[in-house]
C-alpha positions as CSV (number, residue, x, y, z in Angstrom):
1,X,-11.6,3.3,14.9
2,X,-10.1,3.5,11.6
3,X,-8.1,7.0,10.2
4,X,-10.8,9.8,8.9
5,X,-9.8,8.8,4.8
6,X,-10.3,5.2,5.2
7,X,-13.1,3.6,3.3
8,X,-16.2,2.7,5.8
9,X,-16.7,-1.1,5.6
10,X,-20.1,0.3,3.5
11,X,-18.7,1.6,1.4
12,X,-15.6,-1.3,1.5
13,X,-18.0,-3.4,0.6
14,X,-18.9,-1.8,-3.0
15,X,-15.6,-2.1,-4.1
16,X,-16.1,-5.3,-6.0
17,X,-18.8,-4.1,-7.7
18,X,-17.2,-0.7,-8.8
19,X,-14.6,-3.3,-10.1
20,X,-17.1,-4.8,-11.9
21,X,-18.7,-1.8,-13.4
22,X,-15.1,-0.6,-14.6
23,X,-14.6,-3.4,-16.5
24,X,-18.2,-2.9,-18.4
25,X,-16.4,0.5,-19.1
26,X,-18.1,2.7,-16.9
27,X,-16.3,5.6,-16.6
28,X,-17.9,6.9,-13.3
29,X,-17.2,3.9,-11.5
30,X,-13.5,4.6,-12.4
31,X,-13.5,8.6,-11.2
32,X,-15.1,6.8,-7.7
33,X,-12.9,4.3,-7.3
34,X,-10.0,6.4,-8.0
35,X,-11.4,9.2,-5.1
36,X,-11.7,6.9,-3.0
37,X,-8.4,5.4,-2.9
38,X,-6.6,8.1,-3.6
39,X,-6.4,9.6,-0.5
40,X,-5.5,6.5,1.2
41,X,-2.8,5.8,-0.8
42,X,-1.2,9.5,-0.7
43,X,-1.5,8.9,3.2
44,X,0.4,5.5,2.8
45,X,3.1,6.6,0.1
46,X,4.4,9.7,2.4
47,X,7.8,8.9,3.5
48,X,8.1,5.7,1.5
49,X,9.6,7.9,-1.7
50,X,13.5,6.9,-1.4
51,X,15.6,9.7,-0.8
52,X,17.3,9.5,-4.4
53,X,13.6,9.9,-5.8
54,X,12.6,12.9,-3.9
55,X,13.7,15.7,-6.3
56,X,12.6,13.9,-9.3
57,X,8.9,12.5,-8.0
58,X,6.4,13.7,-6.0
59,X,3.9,11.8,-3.8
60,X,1.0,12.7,-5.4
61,X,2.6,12.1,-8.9
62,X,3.5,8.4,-8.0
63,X,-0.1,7.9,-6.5
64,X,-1.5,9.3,-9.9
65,X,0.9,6.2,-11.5
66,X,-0.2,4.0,-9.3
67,X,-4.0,4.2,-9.7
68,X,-3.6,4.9,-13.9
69,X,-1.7,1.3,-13.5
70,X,-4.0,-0.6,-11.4
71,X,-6.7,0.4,-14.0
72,X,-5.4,-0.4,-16.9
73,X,-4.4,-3.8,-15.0
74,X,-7.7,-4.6,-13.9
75,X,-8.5,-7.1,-16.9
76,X,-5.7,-10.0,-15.0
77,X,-6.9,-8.6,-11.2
78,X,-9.4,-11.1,-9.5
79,X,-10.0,-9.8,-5.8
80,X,-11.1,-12.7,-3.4
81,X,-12.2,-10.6,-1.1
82,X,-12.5,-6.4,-0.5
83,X,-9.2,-6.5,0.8
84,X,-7.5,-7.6,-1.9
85,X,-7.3,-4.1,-3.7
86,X,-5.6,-2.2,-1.6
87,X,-2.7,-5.2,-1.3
88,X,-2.7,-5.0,-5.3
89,X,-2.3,-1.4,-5.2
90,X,0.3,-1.5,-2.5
91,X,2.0,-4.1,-5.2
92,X,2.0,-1.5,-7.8
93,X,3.6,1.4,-5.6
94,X,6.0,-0.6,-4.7
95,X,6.8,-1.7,-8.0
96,X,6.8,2.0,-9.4
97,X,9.0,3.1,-6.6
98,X,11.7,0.3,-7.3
99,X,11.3,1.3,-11.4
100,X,11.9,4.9,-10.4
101,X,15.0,3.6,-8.4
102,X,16.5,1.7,-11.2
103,X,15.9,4.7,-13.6
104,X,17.2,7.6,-11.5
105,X,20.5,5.1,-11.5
106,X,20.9,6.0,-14.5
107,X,20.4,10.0,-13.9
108,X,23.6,12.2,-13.8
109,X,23.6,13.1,-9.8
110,X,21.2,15.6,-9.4
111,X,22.8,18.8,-6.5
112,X,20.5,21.2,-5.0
113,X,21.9,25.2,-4.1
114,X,19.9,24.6,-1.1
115,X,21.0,22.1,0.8
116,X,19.7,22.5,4.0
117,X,16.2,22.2,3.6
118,X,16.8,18.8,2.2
119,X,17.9,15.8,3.7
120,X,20.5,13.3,3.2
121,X,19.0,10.4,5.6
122,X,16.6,8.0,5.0
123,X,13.1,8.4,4.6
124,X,10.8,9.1,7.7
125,X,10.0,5.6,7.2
126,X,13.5,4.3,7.1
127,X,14.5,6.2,9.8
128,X,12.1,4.7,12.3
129,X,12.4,1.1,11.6
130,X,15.9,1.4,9.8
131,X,16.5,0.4,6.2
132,X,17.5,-3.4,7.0
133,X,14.2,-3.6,9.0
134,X,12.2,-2.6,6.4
135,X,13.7,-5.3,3.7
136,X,13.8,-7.8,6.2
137,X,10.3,-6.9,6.9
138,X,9.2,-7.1,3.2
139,X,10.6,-10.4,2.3
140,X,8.8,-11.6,5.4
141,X,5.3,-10.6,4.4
142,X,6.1,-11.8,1.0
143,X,6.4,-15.5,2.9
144,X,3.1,-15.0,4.5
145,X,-0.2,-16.3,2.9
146,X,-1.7,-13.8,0.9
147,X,-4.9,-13.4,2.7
148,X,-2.3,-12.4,6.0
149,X,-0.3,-9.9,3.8
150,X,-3.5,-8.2,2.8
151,X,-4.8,-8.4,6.8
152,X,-1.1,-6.8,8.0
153,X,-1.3,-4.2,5.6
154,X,-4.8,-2.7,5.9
155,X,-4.3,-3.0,9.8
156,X,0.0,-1.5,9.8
157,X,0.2,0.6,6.3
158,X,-3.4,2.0,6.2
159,X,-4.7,1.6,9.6
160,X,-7.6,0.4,8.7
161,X,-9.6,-0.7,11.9
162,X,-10.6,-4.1,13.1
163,X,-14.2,-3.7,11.5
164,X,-12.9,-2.7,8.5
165,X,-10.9,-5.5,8.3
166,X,-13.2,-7.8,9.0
167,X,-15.4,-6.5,6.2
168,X,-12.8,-6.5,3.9
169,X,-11.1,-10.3,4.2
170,X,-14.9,-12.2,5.1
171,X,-14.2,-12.3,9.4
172,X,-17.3,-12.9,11.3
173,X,-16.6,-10.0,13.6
174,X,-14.2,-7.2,14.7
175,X,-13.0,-9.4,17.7
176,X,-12.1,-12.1,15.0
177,X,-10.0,-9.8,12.3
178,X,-8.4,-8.5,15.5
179,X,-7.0,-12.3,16.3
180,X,-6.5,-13.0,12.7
181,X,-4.0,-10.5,12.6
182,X,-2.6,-10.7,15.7
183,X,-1.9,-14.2,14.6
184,X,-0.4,-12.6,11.4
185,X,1.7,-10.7,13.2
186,X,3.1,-13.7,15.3
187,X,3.7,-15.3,11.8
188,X,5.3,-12.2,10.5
189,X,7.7,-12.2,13.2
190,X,8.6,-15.8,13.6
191,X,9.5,-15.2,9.3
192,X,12.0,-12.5,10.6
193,X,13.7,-14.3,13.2
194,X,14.0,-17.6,10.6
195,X,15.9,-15.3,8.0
196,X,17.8,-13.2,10.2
């Protein structure tokens, strides 16, 4: 059973056609696609915000960043499959978030009078899998076939559910996105152990 904000495979399925729509310039296919996603990606983008960025961006502003960019990148975006748009706009945040690093480089160090409500460590994120995990685990799904990326994200970053999945990247049934990414995941982890 998928989380409570993630798309229905009904509604997973419009997606394509909202795409569509968007690129004819309709404006309310934009405001739905945007709902829609929105709170998905704010669910997804808590705890990945770096540290360094914290002060400087909010969640909800780099989710507003995101979704302004994958629209006005839609023109050179050609989903395969329903699937495909939430790996693009996973692409996106990421790419924002390592922008944001680069820039904040540049920043005179920014010191807070109140320094213990904030925090020092990692991200929630970091702190769970560690910050070496995490890179090793990105250049790994980076090897992967795209069409496993998108599977291992909707299932591990959005926890999307087997149904969903299998509405979203063209599997017969739940039973078979289930083995398509448990397969993914054997791949993802053979990738780690290659590079380590």
């Amino acid at each position: 059973m998928g989380h409570k904000s993630t798309p229905s495979p009904a509604s997973l399925e419009s997606t394509a056609r909202l795409l569509v729509r968007i690129r004819q310039g309709d404006d309310a296919a934009s405001s739905r696609l945007l709902g829609r996603y929105r709170p998905i990606l704010e669910r997804w983008m808590k705890g990945k915000i770096p540290v360094a960025c914290r002060n400087l961006l909010e969640t909800s502003d780099l989710v507003q960043m995101s979704l302004i960019r994958s629209l006005k990148a839609l023109k050179s975006f050609e989903p395969k499959h329903e699937g495909a748009f939430l790996a693009y706009l996973r692409r996106i945040s990421m790419n924002l978030i390592r922008d944001e690093l680069r820039r904040i480089k540049h920043l005179p160090e920014v010191v807070s009078l109140d320094t213990d409500t904030l925090s020092d460590g990692p991200s929630p994120l970091e702190a769970s899998i560690g910050i070496e995990l995490r890179q090793d685990y990105e250049a790994a799904l980076s090897r992967l076939p795209m069409a496993q990326q998108e599977a291992l994200i909707m299932s591990l970053e959005f926890g999307c559910s087997p149904a969903e999945i299998a509405v979203a990247t063209g599997r017969a049934s739940a039973n078979a996105a289930r083995m398509y990414v448990a397969r993914a995941l054997v791949r993802l982890g053979e990738e780690m152990n290659v590079h380590e």
